[in-house]
C-alpha positions as CSV (number, residue, x, y, z in Angstrom):
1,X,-45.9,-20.6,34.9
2,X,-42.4,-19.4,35.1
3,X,-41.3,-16.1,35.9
4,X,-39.0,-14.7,32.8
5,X,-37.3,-11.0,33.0
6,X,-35.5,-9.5,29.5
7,X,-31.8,-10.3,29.5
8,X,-30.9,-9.0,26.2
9,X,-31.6,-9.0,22.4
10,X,-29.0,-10.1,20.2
11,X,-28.0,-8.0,16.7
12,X,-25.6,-9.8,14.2
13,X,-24.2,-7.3,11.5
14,X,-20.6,-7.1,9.7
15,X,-19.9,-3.6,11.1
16,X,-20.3,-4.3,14.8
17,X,-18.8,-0.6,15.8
18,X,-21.0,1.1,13.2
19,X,-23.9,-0.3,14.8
20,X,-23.1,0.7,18.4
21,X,-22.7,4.1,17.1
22,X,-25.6,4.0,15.6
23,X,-27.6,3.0,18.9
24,X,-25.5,5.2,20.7
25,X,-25.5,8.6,18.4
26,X,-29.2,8.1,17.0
27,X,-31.5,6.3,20.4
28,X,-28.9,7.3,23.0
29,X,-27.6,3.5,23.8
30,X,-24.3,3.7,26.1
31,X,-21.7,1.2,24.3
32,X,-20.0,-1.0,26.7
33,X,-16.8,-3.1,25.3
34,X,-15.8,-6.1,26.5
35,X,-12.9,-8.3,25.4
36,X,-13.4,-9.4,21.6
37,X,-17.2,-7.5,21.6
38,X,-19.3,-4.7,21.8
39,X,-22.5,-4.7,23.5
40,X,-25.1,-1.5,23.8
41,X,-26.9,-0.8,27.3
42,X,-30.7,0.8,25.6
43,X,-33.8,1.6,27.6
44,X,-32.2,-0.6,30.3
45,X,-32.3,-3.4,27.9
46,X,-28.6,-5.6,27.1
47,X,-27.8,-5.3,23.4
48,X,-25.5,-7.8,22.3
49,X,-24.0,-7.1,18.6
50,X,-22.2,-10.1,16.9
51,X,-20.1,-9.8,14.3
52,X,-20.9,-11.4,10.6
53,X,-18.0,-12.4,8.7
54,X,-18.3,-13.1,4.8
55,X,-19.1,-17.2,4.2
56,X,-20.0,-18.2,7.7
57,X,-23.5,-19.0,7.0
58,X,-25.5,-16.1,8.0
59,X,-28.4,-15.2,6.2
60,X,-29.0,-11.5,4.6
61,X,-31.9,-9.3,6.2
62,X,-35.4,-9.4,5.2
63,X,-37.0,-6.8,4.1
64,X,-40.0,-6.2,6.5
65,X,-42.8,-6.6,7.1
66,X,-42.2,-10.8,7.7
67,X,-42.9,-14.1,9.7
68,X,-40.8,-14.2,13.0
69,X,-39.4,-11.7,14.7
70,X,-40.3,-8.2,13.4
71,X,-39.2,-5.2,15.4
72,X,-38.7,-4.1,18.9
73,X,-40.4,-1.2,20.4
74,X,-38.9,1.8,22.4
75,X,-40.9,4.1,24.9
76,X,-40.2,7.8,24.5
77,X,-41.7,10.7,25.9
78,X,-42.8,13.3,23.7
79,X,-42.4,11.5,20.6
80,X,-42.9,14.2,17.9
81,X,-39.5,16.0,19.4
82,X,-37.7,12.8,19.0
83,X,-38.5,12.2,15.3
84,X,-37.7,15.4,14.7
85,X,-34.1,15.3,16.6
86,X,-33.5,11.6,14.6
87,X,-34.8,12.8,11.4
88,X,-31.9,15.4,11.4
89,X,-29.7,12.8,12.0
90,X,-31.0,11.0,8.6
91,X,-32.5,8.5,10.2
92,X,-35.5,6.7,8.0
93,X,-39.0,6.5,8.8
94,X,-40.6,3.7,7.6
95,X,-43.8,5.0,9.4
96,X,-44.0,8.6,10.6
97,X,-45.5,9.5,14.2
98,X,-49.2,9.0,14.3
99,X,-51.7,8.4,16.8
100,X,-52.8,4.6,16.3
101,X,-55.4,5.4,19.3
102,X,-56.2,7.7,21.9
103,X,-52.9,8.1,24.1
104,X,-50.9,6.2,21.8
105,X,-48.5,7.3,19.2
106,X,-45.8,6.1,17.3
107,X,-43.2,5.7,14.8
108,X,-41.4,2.8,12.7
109,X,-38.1,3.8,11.8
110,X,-35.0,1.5,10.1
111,X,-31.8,0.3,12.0
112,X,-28.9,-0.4,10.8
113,X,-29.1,-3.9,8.9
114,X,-32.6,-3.0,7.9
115,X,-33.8,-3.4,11.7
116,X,-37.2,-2.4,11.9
117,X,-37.5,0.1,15.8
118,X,-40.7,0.9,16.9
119,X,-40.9,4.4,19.2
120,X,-43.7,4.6,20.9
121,X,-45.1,7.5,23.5
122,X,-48.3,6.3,25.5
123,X,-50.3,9.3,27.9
124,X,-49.8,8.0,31.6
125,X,-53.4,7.0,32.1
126,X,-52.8,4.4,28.8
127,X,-49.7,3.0,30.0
């Protein structure tokens, strides 16, 4: 089998710099700009954020739940004081924190372009 690492995940949106705010203001992402982009360093994760211009073929966003591709999840520690801090930021939950099983809790909340973020805070002995 080969041996994979994560390089990066790549966001396509027509406000490129509202978006890296956005990851920056709300999850605490550290923009990085580069000549002709903007990329977001999260959770030690490479975002890459393209820009969509009007007619070049992109499609819009589905609404979630859907086949493919449906969110990406975030570790957090102590959870329940991070909703609270986004929340007051206006950020949407789509599902708020809950304990899905012993040591486990999280939260569904929606990114800019209708990006569906998991935030999730699992005890030490469940990780």
């Amino acid at each position: 089998m080969p041996i994979v690492t994560w390089d990066h995940v790549h966001l396509r949106t027509p406000d490129p710099e509202a978006m890296a705010a956005w990851l920056e203001n709300v999850l605490g992402g550290v923009v990085i700009r580069g000549p002709g982009r903007i990329d977001v360093k999260l959770g030690g994760a490479n975002v890459f954020i393209a820009k969509v211009e009007p007619g070049d073929g992109v499609n819009a966003p589905p609404t979630t739940p859907y086949r493919g591709l449906d969110h990406f999840g975030l570790t957090v520690k102590d959870i329940d004081a991070v909703a609270a801090e986004i929340s007051a930021k206006g950020v949407e939950f789509t599902k708020e924190p809950t304990t899905i099983r012993p040591g486990v809790r999280i939260c569904f909340i929606r990114g800019p372009q209708g990006i569906s973020i998991e935030l999730l805070e699992r005890d030490a002995k469940y990780a």
